[in-house]
N, C-alpha and C positions, 0 to 999 in steps of 0.2 A: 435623336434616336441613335447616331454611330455612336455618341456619349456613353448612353446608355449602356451598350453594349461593351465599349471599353471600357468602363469603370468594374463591370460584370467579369470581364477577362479579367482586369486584374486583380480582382478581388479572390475569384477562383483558384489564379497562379500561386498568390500569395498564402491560401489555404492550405494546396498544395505543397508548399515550401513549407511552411508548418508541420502538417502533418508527417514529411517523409524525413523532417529533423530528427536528428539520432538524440536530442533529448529528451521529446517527446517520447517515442520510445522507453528511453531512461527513467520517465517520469512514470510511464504504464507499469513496469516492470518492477519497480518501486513501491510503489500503487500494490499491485500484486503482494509483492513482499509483506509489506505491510499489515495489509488486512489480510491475512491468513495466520492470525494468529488463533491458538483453538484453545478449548477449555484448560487442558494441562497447564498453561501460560498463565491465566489468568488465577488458576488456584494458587498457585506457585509466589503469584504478586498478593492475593491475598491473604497466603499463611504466612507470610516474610512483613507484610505491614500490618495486618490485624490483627492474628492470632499469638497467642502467648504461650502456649506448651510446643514443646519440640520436638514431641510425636507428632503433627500435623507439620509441622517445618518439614522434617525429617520422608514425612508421607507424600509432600506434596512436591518434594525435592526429586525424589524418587518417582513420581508418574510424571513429570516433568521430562527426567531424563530417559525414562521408558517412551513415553509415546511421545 
């Protein structure tokens, strides 16, 4: 049963020590970065690799760097 219970603590501590690691952090925040990429982005990668007139290049370059 004290087994139990130590193994419990240390498992907790060590969670702890995880979680308040400044990588972890680094890794959310990152995370964050990441996926917040919004439509203008992705048009932007689609008219630069798919598209072939450079009225849409040009268009997509431009809402890009607006929004």
């Amino acid at each position: 049963m004290i087994l139990k219970y130590f193994i419990l603590g240390n498992l907790v501590s060590l969670c702890m020590k995880i979680i308040n690691s400044i990588v972890v952090v680094g890794l959310y925040y990152g995370f964050l970065t990441t996926f917040s990429i919004g439509p203008s982005y992705l048009f932007l990668l689609r008219a630069r690799v798919m598209e072939e007139g450079t009225e849409k290049k040009v268009s997509a370059t431009t809402g890009f760097i607006t929004g």
